[in-house]
C-alpha positions in Angstrom: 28.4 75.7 87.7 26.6 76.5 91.0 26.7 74.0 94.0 22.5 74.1 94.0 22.7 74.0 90.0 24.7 71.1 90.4 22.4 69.2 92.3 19.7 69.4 89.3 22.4 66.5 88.1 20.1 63.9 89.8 17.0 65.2 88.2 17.6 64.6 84.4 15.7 61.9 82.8 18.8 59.4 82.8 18.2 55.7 80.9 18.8 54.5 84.4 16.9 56.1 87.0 18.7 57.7 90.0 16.0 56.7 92.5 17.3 53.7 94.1 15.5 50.3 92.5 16.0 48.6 95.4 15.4 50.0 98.7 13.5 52.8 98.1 13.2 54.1 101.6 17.1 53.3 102.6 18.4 56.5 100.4 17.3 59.6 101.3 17.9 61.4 97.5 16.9 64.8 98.7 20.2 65.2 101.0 23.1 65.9 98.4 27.2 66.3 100.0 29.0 67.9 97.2 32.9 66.5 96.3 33.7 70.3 95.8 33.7 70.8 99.3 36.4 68.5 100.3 39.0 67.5 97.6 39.8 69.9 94.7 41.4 68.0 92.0 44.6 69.9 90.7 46.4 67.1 89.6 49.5 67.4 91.9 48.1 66.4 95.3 46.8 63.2 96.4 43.5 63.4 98.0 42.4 60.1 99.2 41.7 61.4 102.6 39.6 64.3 101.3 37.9 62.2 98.8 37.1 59.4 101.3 35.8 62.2 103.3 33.5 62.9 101.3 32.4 59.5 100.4 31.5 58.6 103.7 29.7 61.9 104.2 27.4 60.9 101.9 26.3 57.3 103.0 22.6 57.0 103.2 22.1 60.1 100.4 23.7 60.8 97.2 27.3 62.8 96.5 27.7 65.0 93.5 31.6 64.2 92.5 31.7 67.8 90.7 34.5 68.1 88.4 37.9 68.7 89.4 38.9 72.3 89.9 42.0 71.7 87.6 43.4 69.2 85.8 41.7 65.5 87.6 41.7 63.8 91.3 44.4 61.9 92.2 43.6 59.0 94.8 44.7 55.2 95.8 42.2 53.0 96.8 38.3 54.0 97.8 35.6 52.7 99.7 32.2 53.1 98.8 29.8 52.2 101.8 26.4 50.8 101.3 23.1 52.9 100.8 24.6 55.4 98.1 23.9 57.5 95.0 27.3 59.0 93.4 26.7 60.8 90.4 29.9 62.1 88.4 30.0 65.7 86.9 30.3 65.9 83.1 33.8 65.7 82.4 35.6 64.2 85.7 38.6 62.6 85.8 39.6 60.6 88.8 43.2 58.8 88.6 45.4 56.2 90.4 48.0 58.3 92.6 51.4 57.2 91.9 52.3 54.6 94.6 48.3 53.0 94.4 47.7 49.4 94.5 45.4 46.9 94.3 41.5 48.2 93.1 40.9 52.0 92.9 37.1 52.2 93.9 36.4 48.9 96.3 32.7 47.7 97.0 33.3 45.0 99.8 29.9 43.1 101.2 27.6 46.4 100.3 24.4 46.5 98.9 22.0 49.4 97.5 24.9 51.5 95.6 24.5 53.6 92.1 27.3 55.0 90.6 26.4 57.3 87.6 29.6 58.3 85.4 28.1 60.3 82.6 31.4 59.8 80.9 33.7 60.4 83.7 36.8 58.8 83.5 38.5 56.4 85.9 42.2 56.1 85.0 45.3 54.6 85.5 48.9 54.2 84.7 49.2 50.9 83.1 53.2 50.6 83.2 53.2 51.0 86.9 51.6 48.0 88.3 53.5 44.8 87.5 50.2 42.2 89.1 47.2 41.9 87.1 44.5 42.7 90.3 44.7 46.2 90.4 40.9 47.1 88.8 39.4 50.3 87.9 36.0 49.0 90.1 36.2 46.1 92.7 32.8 44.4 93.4 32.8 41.7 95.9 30.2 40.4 97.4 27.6 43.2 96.8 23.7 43.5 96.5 22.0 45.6 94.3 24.7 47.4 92.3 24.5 49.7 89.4 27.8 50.9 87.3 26.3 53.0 84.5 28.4 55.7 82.0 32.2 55.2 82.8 34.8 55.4 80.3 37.6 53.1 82.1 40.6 53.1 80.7 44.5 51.8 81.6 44.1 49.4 84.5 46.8 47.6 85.6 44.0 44.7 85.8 40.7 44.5 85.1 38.2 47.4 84.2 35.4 46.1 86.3 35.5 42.9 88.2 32.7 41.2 90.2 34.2 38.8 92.8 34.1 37.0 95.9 33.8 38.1 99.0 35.3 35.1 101.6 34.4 34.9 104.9 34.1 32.4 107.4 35.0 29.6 104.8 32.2 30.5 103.0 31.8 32.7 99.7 29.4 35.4 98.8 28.1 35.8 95.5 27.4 39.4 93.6 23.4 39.6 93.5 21.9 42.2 91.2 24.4 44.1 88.9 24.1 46.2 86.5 26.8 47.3 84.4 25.8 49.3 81.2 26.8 52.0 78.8 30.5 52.0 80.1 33.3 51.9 78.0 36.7 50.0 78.9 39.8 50.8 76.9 43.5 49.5 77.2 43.3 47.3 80.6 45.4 45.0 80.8 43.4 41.6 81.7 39.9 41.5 81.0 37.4 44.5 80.1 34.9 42.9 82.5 35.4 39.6 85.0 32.1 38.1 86.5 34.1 35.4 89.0 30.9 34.6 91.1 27.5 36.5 91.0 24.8 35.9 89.7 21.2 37.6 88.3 24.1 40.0 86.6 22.9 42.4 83.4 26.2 43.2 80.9 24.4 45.4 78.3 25.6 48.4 76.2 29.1 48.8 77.0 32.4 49.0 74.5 35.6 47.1 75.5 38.5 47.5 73.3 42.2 47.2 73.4 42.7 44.6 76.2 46.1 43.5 76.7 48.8 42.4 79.0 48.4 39.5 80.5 45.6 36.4 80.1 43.0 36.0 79.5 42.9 39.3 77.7 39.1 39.1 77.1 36.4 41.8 76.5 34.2 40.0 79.0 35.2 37.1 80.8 32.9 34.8 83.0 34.3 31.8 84.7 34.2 30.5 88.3 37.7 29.8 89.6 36.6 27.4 92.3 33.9 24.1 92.7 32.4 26.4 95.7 31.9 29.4 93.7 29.0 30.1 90.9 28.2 31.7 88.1 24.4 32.1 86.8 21.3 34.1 85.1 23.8 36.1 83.3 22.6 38.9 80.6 24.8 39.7 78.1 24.1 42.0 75.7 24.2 45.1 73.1 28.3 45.1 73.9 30.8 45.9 70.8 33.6 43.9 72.0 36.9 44.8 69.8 40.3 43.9 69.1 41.0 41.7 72.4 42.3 38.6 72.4 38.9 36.8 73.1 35.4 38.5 72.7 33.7 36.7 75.4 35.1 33.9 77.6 32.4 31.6 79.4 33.4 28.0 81.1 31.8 27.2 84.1 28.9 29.0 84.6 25.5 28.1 83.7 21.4 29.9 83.0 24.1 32.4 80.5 22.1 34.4 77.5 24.5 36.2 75.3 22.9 38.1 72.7 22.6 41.0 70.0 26.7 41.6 71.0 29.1 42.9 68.0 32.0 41.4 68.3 35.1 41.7 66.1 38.4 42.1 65.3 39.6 39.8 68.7 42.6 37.9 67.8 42.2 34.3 69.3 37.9 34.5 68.8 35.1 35.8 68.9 33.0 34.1 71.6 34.4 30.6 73.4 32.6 28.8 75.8 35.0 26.3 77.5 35.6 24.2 80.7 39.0 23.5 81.0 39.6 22.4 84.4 38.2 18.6 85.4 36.9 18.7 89.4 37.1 22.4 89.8 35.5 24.8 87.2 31.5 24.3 87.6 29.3 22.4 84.5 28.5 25.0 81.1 24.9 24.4 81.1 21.6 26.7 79.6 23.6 28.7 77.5 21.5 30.4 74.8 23.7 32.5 72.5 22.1 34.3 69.8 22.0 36.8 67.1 25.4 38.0 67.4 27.4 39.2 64.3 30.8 38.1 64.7 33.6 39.5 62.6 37.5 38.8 61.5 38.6 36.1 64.8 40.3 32.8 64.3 37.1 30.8 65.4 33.6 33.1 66.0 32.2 30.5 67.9 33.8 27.7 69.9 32.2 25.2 72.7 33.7 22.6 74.7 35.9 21.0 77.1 39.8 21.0 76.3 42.1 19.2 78.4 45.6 17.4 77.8 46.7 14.0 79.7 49.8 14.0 80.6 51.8 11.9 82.5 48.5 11.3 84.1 47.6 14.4 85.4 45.3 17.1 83.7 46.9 20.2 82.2 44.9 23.2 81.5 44.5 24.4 78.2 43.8 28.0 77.3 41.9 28.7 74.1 44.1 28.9 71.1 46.5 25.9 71.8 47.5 24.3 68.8 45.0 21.4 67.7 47.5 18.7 67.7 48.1 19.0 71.6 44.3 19.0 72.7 42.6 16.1 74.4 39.2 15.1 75.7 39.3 12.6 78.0 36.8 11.3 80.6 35.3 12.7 83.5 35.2 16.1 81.9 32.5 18.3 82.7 30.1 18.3 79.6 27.8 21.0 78.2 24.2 20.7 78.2 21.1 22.8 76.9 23.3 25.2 74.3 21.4 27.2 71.2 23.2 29.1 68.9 20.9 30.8 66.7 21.1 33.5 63.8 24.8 34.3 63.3 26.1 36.0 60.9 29.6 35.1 59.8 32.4 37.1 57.4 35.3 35.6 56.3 37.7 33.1 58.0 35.1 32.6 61.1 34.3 28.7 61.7 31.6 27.5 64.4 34.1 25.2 66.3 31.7 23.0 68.8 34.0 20.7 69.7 35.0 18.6 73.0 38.7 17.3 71.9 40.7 17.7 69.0 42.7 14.6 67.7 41.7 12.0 70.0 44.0 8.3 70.3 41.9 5.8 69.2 42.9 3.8 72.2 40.5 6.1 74.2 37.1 4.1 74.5 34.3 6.1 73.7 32.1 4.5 76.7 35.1 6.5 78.8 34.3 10.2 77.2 31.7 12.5 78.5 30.3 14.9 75.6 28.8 17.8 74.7 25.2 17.2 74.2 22.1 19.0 73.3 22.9 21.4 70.8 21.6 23.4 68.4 23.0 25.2 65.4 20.4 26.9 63.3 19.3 30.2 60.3 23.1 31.1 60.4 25.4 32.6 57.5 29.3 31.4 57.4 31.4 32.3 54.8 34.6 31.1 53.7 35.8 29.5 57.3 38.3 26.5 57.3 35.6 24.6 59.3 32.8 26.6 59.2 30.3 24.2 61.4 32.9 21.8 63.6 31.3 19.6 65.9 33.5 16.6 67.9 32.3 14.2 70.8 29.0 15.6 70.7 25.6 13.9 71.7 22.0 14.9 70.1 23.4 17.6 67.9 21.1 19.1 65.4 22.6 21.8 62.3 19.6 23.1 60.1 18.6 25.2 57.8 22.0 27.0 57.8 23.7 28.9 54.6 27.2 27.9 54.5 29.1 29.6 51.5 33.0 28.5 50.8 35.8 27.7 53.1 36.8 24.4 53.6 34.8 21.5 54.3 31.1 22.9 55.3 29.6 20.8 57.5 31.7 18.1 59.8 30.6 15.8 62.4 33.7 14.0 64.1 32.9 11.0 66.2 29.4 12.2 67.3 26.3 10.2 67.7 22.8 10.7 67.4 23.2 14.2 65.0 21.2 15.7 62.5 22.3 17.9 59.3 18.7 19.1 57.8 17.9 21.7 55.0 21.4 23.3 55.0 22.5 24.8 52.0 26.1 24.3 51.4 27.7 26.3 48.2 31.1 26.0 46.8 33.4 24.1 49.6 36.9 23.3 48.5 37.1 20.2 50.1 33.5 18.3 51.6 29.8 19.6 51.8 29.4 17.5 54.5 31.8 15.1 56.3 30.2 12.6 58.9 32.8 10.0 61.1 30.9 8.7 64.1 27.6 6.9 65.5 24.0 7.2 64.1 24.1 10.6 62.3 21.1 11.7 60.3 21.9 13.7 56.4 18.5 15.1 55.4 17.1 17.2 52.4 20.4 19.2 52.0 21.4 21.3 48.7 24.9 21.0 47.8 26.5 23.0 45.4 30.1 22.5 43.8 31.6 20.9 46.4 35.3 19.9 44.7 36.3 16.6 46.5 32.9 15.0 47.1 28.8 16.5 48.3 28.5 13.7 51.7 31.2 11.8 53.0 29.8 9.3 56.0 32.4 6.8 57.4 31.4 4.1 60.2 28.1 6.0 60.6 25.7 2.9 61.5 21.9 3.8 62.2 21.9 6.2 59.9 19.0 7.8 57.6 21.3 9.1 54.4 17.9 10.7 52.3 16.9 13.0 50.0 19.5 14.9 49.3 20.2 17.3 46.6 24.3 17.3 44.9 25.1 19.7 42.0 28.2 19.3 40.3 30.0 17.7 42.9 33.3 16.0 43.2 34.2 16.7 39.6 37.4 17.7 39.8 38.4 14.6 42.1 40.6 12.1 41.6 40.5 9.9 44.8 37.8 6.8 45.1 36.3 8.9 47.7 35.5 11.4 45.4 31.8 11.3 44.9 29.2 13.0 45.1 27.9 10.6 48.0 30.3 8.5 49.4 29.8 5.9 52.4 31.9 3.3 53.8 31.6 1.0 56.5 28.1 1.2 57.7 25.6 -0.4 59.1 21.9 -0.7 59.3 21.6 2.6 57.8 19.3 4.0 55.3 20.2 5.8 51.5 17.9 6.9 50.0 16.1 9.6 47.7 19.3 11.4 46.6 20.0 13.2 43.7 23.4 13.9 41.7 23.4 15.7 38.3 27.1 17.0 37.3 27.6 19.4 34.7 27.4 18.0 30.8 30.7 17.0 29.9 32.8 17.9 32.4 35.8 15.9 34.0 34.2 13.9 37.2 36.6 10.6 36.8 34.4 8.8 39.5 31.1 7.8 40.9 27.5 9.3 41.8 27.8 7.3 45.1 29.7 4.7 46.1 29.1 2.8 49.0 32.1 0.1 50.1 33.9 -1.2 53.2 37.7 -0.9 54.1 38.1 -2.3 57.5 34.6 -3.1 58.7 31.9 -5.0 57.2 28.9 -2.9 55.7 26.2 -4.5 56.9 22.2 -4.9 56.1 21.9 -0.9 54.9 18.8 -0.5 52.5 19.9 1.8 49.7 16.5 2.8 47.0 15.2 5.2 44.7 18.4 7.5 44.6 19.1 9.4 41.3 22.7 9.3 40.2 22.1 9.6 36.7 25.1 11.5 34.5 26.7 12.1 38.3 29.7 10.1 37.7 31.8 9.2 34.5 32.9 5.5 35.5 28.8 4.6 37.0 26.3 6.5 38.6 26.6 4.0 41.7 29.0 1.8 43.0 28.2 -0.7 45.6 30.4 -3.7 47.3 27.3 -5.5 47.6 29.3 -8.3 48.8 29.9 -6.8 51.8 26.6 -5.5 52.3 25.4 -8.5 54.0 21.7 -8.7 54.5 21.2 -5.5 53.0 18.9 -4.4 50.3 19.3 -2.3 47.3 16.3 -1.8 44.7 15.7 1.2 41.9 18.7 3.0 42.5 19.4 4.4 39.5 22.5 4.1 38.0 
């Protein structure tokens, strides 16, 4: 190709403009500096002074990085100056000369620069950097930057990282980013770090095959520091493959994730997660929706997971085993989350959870929760826990289609929740399990659940009421296997539920039974539910003794 052919490069009609968005009048797109005129690429020779060269040639216009003469550009690291357009030639390969460290293209407190790849690849040799911060692209600090059309591949860190820039003992965020249709293979820490920045867009890109050395994420958005910040983040249209997480979030907040395929990513599919207690920055105003998640060991989990011991605070990465995972107080809770419009394949649970296995001993007036949540039109399929929710405030799962798995529903030691019009079908253990304060089960269908349809334990203030429970519970042999089973509550509502098993089959227990073990049940009004054929010993089983004050009227049995 022709040098003045070459320069026809910038006039295509691109999905991002060229033109510079941002300061219009700072890039002067009619002066060109050509890359063929100082380094030529063969391979053998390392041209970082040639290619530097050229960079800085080309500040305040645009450089056309034609494509090496041979075999690809060798170079160690690169600055790229403010006020400039580089747009890669078809075909380019630029690579990490032997002896590079640290970032190979480095955007340090710069604003106003576009980098179009159209498929050029940026390249290391993974096995020859022992640290994890040596990244394909470096921004830190930056205004107004666009990475579009790079295929990234073999970083001995990140692919692209956007981080702080420290001066003065104060940090700059990245403002304005755009990093689209790029694809990151085989780095070997995350696909794509945002560490502080914000108004950042994350759309269209593939990241596969991280590995090497945690977090190992496709995308991974966390603030490191109390003094840095992460917000009004886009992500979206990503496939995110066979990593070990998806997306990473914790500590960031005003974060929209959407419209992402993500599967085949070992340890999940999308985890949201504070997990330090004084440092890492609130989750707040996360919206994440209409994502299809595929083949992790959790598709969704939210929450704050931290171990006491010896009284200090350990952090815990995602995947820990659950028996060593704590919530204890002062944690930074999550706020303002919607999850909306999944769609779930096998083995995929929606783990919202702020603890796992919590001592009793721990007062609940002492734990700071996840609150404000919504889980809502999704379709999970044979998880272990395919909705999980623990230490959670003002919860509300609706009108979800939950097929299989394990238990479907569970609330664990929440208060103030709400399970509405969900249909449950086939769980091998509960439709819906309830432990905790004041949760609300409403107008529900249940379908073959095999140990019981609604298990609520301790769940005083609670509206139990109208639901529906097909063939529930009949191959149980536990008291607790009914089709509605509640135990030590109080001032709580049952009523308008329905229970039909199939003709003659071999349910050995109740329709509903509602008793105490260690607490009183206490002045609950139970009316007008429909057990009838549900259970083989009586449709309904009540230690009204214990009910004290209560009320129970044409229930019947």
């Amino acid at each position: 190709m022709k040098k003045e052919d070459r320069n026809l490069l910038i006039d295509r009609d691109d999905e991002i403009p060229i033109k510079d968005k941002f300061n219009k009048g700072n890039i002067a797109i009619k002066q060109y500096v050509h890359m063929m005129d100082y380094a030529v690429g063969n391979g053998v020779t390392d041209e970082t002074t040639e290619i530097q060269a050229a960079i800085y040639a080309a500040m305040g216009s645009t450089l056309i990085w034609t494509r090496q003469q041979v075999s690809k550009y060798l170079t160690k690291k690169l600055f790229i100056p403010s006020n400039i357009t580089i747009i890669f030639e078809k075909g380019t390969i630029v690579e990490a000369a032997k002896g590079h460290k640290g970032s190979l293209f480095f955007l340090d407190n710069k604003e106003n620069i576009i980098m179009k790849g159209n498929a050029a690849t940026i390249q290391m040799v993974k096995s020859d950097y022992i640290s994890e911060f040596n990244a394909g692209i470096n921004v830190r600090g930056c205004k107004n930057v666009t990475i579009d059309n790079f295929y990234i591949k073999d970083c001995g860190g990140d692919g692209i990282i956007l981080a702080s820039l420290f001066t003065k003992e104060t940090y700059f965020p990245n403002e304005n980013v755009y990093l689209t249709n790029n694809t990151i293979d085989n780095v070997k820490r995350n696909g794509i770090t945002i560490g502080h920045g914000r108004n950042i867009i994350i759309s269209d890109n593939t990241i596969k095959n991280t590995n090497g050395t945690s977090p190992e994420a496709g995308i991974d958005v966390e603030t490191d520091t109390a003094s840095r910040v992460v917000e009004n983040v886009k992500i979206y249209r990503n496939n995110i493959n066979n990593n070990k997480v998806g997306i990473y979030v914790s500590g960031c907040k005003k974060i929209k994730i959407f419209d992402n395929l993500v599967f085949d990513n070992t340890d999940g599919g999308i985890s949201c997660v504070n997990n330090f207690i004084g440092i890492y920055q609130q989750i707040r105003d996360v919206n994440i929706t209409t994502n299809t998640i595929t083949i992790p060991s959790h598709g969704l989990k939210v929450g704050d997971l931290v171990k006491l011991k010896s009284g200090t605070f350990e952090t815990l990465s995602d995947g820990n085993s659950a028996s060593t995972m704590y919530y204890v107080s002062s944690t930074p809770s999550i706020n303002l989350l919607t999850i909306s419009s999944y769609k779930y394949y096998p083995n995929i649970p929606i783990d919202i959870t702020d603890s796992f296995s919590l001592p009793v001993a721990i007062a609940k007036k002492n734990i700071t929760v996840t609150e404000d949540i919504k889980i809502y039109e999704n379709e999970i399929n044979n998880c272990s826990a395919n909705i999980y929710s623990q230490y959670c405030n003002n919860i509300q799962v609706y009108n979800n289609t939950i097929t299989e798995g394990v238990i479907g529903i569970n609330f664990s030691f929440t208060e103030n929740s709400l399970a509405r019009d969900n249909k449950i079908d086939n769980p091998s253990d509960r439709g819906i399990l309830a432990v905790g304060f004041s949760n609300d089960i409403i107008n529900n269908k249940i379908y073959k659940s095999v140990k019981a349809g609604i298990v609520s334990i301790g769940c005083s203030m609670s509206r139990i009421e109208g639901n529906m429970l097909f063939k529930c519970a009949e191959f149980g042999t536990e008291s607790t296997n009914c089709a509605l089973y509640v135990s030590n509550s109080k001032k709580s509502m049952i009523a308008n539920n329905f229970s039909k098993r199939t003709a003659g089959s071999s349910h050995p227990q109740y329709g509903m039974r509602v008793e105490t073990s260690s607490i009183n049940s206490e002045r609950n009004l139970i009316f007008n539910n429909d057990m009838n054929q549900a259970g083989v010993k009586n449709g309904i089983l009540i230690d009204v003794g214990k009910n004290k004050g209560g009320q129970l009227s044409t229930s019947q049995q």
